[in-house]
mmCIF file as gemmi writes it, N, C-alpha and C atoms, coordinates in Angstrom:
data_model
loop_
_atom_site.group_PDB
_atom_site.id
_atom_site.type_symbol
_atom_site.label_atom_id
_atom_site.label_alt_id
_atom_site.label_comp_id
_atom_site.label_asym_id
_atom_site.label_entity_id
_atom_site.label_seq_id
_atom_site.pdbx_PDB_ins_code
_atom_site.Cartn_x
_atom_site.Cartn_y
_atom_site.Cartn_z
_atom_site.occupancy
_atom_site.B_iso_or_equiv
_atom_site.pdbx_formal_charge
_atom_site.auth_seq_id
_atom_site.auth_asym_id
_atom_site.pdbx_PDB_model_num
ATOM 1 N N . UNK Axp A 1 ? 0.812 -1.189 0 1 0 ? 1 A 1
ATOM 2 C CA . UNK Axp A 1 ? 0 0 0 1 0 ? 1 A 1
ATOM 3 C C . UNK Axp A 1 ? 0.856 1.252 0 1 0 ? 1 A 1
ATOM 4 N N . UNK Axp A 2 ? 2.27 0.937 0.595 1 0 ? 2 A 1
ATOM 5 C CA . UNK Axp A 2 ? 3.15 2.169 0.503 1 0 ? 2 A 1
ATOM 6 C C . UNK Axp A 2 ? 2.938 3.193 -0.762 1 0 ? 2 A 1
ATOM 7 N N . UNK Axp A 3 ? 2.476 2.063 -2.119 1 0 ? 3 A 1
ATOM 8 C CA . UNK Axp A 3 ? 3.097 2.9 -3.291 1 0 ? 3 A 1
ATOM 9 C C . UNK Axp A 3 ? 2.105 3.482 -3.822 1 0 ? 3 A 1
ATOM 10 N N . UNK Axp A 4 ? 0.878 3.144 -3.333 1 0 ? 4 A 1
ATOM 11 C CA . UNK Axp A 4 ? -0.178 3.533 -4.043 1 0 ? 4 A 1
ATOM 12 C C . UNK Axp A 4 ? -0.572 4.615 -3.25 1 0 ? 4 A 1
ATOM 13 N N . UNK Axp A 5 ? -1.88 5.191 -4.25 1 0 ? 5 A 1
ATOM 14 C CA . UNK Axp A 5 ? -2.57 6.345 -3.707 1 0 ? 5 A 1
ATOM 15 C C . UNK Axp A 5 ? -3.94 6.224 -4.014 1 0 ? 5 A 1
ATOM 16 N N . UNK Axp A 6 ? -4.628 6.346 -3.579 1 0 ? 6 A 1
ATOM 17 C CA . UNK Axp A 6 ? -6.245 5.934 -3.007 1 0 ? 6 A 1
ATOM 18 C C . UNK Axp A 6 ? -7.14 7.334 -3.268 1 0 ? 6 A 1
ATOM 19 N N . UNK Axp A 7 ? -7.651 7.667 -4.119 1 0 ? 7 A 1
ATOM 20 C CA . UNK Axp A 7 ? -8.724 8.701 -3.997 1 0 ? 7 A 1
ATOM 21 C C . UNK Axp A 7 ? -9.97 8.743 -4.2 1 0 ? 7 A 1
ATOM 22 N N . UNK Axp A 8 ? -10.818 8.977 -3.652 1 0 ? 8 A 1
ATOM 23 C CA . UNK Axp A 8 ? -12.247 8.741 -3.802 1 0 ? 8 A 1
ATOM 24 C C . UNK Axp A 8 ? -12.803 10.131 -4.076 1 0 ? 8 A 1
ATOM 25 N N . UNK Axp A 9 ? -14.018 9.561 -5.365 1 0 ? 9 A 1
ATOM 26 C CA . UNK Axp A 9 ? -14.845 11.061 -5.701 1 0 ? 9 A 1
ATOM 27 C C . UNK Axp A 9 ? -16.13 11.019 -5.098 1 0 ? 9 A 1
ATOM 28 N N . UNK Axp A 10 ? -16.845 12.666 -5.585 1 0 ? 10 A 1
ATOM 29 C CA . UNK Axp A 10 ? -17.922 12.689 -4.482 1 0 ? 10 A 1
ATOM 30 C C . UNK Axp A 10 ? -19.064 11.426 -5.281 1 0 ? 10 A 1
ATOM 31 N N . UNK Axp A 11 ? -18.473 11.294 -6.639 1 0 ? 11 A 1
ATOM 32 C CA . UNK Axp A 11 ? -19.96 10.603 -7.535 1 0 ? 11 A 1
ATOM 33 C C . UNK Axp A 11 ? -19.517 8.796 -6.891 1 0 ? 11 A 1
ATOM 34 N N . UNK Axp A 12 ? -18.562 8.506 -5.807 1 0 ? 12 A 1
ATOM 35 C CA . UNK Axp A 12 ? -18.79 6.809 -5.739 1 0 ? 12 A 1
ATOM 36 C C . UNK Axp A 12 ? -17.558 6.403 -6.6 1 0 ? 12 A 1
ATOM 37 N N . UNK Axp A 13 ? -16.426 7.104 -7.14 1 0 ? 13 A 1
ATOM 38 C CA . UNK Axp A 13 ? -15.441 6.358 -7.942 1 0 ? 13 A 1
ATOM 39 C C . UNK Axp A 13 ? -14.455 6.399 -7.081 1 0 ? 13 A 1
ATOM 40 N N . UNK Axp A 14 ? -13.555 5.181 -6.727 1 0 ? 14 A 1
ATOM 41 C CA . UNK Axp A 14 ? -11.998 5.265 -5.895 1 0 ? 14 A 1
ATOM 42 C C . UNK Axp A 14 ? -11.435 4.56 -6.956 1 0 ? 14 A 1
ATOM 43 N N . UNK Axp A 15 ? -10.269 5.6 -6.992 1 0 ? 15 A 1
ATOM 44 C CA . UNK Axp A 15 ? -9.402 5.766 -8.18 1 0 ? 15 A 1
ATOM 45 C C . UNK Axp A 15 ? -7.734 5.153 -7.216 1 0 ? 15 A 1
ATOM 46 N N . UNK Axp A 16 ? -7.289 4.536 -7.935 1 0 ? 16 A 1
ATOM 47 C CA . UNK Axp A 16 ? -5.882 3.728 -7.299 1 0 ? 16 A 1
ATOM 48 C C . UNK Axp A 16 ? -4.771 3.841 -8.31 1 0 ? 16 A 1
ATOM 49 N N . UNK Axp A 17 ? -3.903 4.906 -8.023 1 0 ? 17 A 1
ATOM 50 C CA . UNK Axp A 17 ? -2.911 5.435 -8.775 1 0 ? 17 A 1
ATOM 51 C C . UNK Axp A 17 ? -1.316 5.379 -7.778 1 0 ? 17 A 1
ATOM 52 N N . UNK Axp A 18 ? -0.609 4.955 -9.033 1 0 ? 18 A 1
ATOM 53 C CA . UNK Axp A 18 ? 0.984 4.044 -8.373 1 0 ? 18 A 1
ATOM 54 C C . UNK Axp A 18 ? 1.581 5.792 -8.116 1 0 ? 18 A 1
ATOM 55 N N . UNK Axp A 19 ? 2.159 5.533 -6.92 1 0 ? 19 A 1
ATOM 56 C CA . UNK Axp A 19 ? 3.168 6.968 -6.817 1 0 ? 19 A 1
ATOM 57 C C . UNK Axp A 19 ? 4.458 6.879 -7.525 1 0 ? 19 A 1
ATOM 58 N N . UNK Axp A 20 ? 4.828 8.41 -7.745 1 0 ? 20 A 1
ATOM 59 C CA . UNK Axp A 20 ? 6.013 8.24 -8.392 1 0 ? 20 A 1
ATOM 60 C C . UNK Axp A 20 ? 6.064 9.571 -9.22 1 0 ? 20 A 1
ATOM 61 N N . UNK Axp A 21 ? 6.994 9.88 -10.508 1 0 ? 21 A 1
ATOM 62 C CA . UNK Axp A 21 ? 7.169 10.851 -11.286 1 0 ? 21 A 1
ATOM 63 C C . UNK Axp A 21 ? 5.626 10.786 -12.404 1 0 ? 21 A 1
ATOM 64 N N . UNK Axp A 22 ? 5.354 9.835 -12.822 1 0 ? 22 A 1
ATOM 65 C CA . UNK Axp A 22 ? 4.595 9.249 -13.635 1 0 ? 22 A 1
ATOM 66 C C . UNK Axp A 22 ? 3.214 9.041 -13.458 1 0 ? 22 A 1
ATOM 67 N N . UNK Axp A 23 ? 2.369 9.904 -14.293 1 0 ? 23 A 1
ATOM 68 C CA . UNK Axp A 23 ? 0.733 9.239 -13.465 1 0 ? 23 A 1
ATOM 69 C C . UNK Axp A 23 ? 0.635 8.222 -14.263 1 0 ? 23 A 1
ATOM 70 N N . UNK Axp A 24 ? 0.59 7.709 -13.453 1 0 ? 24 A 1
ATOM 71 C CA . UNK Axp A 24 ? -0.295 5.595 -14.051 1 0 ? 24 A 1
ATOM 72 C C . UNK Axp A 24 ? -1.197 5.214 -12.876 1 0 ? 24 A 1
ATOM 73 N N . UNK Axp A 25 ? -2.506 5.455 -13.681 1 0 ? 25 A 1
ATOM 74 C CA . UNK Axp A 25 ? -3.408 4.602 -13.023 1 0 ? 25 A 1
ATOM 75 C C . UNK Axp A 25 ? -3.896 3.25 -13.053 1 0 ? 25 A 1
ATOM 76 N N . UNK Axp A 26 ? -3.74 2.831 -12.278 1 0 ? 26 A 1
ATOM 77 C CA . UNK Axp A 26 ? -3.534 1.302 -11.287 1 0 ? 26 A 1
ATOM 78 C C . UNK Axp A 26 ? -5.23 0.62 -11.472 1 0 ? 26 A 1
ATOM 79 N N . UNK Axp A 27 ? -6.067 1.644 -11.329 1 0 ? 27 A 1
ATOM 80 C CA . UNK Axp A 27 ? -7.15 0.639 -11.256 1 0 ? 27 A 1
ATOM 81 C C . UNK Axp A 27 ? -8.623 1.271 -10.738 1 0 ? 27 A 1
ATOM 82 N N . UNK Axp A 28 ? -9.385 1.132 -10.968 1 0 ? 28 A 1
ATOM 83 C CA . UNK Axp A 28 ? -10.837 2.393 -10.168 1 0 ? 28 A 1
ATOM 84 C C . UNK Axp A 28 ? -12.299 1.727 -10.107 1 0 ? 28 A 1
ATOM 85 N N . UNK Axp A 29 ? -12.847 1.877 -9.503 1 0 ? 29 A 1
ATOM 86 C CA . UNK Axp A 29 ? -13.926 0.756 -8.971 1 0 ? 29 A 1
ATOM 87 C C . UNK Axp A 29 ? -14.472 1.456 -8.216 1 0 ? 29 A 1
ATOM 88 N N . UNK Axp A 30 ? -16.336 1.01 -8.771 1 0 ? 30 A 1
ATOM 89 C CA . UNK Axp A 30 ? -17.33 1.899 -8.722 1 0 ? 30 A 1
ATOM 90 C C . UNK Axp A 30 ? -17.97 1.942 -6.759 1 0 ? 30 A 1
ATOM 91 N N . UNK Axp A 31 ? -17.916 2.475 -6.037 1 0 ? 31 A 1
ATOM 92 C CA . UNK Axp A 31 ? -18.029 2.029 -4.658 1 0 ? 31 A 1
ATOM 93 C C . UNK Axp A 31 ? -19.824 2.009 -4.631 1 0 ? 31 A 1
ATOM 94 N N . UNK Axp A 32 ? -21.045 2.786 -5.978 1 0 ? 32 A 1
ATOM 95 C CA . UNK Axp A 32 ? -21.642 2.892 -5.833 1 0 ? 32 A 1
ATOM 96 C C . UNK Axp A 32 ? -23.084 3.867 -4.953 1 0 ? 32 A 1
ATOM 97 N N . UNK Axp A 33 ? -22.007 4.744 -4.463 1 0 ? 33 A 1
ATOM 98 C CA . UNK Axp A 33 ? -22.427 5.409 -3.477 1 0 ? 33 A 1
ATOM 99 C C . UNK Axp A 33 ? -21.024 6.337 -3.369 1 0 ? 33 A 1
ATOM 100 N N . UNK Axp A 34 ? -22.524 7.97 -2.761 1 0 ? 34 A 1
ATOM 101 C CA . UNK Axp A 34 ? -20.728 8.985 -2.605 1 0 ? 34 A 1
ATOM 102 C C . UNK Axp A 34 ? -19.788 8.722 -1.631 1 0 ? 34 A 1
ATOM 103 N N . UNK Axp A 35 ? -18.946 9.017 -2.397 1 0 ? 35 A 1
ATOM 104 C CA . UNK Axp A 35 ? -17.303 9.661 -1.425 1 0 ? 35 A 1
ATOM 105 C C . UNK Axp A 35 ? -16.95 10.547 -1.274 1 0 ? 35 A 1
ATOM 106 N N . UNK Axp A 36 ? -16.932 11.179 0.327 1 0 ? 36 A 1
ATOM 107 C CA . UNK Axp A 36 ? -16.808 11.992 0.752 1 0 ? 36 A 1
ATOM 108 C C . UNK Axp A 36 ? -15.955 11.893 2.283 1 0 ? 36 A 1
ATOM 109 N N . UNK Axp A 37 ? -15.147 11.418 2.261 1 0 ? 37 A 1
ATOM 110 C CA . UNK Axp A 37 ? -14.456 11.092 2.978 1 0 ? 37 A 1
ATOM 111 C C . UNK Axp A 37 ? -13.087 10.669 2.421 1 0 ? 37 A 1
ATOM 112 N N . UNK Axp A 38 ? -11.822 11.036 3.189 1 0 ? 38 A 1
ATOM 113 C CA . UNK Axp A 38 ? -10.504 10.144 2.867 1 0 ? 38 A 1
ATOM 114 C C . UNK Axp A 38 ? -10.531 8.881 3.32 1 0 ? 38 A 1
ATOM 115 N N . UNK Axp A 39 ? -9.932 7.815 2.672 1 0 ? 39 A 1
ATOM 116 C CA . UNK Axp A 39 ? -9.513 5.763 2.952 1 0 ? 39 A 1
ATOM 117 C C . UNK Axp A 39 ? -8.852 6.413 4.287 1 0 ? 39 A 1
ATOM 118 N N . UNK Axp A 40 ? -8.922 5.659 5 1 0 ? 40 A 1
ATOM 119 C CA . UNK Axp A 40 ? -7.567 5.201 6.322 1 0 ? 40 A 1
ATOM 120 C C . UNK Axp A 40 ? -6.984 4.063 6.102 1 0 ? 40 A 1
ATOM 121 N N . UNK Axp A 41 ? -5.381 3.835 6.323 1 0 ? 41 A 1
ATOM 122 C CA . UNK Axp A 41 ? -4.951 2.604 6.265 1 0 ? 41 A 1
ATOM 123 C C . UNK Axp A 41 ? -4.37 2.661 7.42 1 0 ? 41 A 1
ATOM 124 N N . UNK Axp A 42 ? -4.781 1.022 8.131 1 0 ? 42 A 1
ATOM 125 C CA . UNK Axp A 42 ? -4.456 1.123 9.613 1 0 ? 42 A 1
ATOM 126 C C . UNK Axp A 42 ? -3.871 -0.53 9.625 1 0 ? 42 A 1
ATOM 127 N N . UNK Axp A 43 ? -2.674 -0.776 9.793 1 0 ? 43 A 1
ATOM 128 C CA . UNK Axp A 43 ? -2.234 -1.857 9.763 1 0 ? 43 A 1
ATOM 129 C C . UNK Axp A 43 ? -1.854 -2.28 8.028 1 0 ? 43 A 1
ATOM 130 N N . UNK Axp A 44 ? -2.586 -3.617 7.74 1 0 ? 44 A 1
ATOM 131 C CA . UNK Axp A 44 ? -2.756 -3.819 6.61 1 0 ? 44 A 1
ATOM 132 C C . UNK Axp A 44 ? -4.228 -3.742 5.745 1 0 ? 44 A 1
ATOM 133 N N . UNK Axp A 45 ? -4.965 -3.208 6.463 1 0 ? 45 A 1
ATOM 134 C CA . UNK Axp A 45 ? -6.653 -2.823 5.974 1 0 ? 45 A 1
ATOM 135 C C . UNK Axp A 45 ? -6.666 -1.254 5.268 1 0 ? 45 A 1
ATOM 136 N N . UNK Axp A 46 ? -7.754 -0.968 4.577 1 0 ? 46 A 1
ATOM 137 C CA . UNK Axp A 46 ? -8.096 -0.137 3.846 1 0 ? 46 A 1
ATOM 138 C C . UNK Axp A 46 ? -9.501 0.156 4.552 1 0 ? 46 A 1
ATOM 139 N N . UNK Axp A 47 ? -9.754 1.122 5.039 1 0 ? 47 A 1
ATOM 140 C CA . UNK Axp A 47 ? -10.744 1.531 5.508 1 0 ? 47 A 1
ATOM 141 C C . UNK Axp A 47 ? -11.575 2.889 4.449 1 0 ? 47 A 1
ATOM 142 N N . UNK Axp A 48 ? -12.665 2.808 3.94 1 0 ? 48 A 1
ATOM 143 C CA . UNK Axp A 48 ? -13.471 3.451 2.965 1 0 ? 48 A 1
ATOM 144 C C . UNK Axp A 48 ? -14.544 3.735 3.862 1 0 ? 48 A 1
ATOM 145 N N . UNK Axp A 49 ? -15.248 4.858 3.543 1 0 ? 49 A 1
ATOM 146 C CA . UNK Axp A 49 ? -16.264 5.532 4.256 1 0 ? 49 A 1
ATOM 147 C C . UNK Axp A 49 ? -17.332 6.188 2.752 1 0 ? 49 A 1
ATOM 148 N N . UNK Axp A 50 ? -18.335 5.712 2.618 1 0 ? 50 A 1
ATOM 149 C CA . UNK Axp A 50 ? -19.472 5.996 1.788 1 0 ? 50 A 1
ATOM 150 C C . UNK Axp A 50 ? -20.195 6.657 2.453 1 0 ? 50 A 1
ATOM 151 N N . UNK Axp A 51 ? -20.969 7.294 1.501 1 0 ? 51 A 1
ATOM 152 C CA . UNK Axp A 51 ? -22.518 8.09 2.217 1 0 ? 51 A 1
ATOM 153 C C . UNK Axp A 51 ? -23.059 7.078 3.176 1 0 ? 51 A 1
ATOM 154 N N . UNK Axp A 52 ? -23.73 5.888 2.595 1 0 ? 52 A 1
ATOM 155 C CA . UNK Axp A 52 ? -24.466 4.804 3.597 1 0 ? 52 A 1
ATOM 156 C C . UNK Axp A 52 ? -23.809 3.535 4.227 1 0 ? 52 A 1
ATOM 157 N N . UNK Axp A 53 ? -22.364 3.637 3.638 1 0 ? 53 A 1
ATOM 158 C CA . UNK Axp A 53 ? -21.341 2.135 4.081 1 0 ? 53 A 1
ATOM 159 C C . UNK Axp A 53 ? -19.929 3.069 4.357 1 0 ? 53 A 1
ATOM 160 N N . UNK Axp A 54 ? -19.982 1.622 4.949 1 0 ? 54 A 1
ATOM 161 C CA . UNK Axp A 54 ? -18.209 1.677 5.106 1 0 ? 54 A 1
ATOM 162 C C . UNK Axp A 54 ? -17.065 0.497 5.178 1 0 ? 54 A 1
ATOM 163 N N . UNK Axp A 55 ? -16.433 0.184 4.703 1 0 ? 55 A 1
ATOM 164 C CA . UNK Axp A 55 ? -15.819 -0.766 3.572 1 0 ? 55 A 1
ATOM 165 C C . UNK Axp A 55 ? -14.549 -1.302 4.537 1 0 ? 55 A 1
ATOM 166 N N . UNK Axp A 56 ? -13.904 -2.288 4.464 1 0 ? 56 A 1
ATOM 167 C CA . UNK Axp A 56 ? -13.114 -2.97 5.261 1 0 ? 56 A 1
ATOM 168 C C . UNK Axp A 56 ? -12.152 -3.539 4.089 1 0 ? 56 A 1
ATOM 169 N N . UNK Axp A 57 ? -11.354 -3.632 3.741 1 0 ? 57 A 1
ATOM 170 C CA . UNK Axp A 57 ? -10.247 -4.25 2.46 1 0 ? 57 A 1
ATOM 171 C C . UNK Axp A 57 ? -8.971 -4.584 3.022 1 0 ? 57 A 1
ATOM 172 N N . UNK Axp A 58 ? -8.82 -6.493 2.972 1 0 ? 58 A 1
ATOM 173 C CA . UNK Axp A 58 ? -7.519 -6.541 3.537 1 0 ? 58 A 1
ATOM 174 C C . UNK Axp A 58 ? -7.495 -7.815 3.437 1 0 ? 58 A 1
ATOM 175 N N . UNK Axp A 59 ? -6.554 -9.05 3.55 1 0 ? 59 A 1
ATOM 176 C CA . UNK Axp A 59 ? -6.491 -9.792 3.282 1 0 ? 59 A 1
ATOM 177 C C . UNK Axp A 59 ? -7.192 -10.377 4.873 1 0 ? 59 A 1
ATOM 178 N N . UNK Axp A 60 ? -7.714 -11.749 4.977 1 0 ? 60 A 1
ATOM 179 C CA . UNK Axp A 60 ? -7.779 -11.933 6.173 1 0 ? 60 A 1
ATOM 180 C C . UNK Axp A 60 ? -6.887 -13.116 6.521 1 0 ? 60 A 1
ATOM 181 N N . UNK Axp A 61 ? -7.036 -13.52 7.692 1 0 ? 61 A 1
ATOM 182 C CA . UNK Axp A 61 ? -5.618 -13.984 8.746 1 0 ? 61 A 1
ATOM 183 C C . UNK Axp A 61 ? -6.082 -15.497 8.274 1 0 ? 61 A 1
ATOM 184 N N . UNK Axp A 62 ? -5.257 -16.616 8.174 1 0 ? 62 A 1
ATOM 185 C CA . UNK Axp A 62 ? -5.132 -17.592 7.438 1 0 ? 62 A 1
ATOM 186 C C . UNK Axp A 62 ? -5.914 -18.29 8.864 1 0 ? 62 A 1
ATOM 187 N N . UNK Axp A 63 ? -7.149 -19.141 8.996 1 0 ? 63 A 1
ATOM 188 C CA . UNK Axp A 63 ? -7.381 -20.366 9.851 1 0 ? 63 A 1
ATOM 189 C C . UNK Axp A 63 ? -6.212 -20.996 10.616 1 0 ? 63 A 1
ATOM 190 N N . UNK Axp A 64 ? -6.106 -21.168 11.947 1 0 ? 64 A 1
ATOM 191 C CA . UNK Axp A 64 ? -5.214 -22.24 12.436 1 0 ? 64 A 1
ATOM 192 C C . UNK Axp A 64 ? -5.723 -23.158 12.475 1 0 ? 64 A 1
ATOM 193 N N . UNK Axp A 65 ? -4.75 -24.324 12.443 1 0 ? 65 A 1
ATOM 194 C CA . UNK Axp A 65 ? -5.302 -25.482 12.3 1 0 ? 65 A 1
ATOM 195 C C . UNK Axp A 65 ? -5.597 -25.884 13.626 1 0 ? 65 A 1
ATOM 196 N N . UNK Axp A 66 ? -7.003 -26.391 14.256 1 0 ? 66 A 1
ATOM 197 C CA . UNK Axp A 66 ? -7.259 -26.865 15.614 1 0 ? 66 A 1
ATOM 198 C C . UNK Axp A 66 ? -6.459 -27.936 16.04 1 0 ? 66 A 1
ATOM 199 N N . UNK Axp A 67 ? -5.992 -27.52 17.432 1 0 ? 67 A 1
ATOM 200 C CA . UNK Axp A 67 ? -4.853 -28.611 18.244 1 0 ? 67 A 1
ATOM 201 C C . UNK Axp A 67 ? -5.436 -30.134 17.557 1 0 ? 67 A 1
ATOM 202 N N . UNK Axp A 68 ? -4.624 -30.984 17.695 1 0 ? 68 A 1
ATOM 203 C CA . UNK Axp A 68 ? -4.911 -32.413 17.464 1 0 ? 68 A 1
ATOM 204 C C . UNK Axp A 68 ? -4.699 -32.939 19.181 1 0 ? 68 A 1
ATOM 205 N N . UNK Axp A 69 ? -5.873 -34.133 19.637 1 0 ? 69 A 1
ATOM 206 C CA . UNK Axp A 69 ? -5.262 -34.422 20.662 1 0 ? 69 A 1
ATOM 207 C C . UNK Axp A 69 ? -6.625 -34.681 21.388 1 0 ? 69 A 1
């Protein structure tokens, strides 16, 4: 997440653009609802805030396997 940059518009679009000298955009996806708020990244999650939601993005923690015994 270091490299990227995260922006959300007021019409529902978050736009994912690589940092650097160079604009290259990375990727943008419709959230469906406005944005009006900045992402938080807290750990390894992506936190998104919509008019009526709010969005959680992150890989989740792999199952342990239950003791044997």
């Amino acid at each position: 997440m270091g490299d990227k940059l995260f922006v959300p518009n007021e019409a529902g679009k978050m736009f994912v653009l690589n940092t650097g000298r160079e604009f290259k955009l990375i990727g943008e996806n419709d959230l469906q609802d406005g944005g009006f708020a900045s992402p938080v990244i807290c750990g390894s999650r992506i936190y998104l805030r919509t008019l009526h939601t709010l969005y959680c993005l992150g890989k989740t923690r792999s199952a342990r396997a239950a003791p044997s015994g």
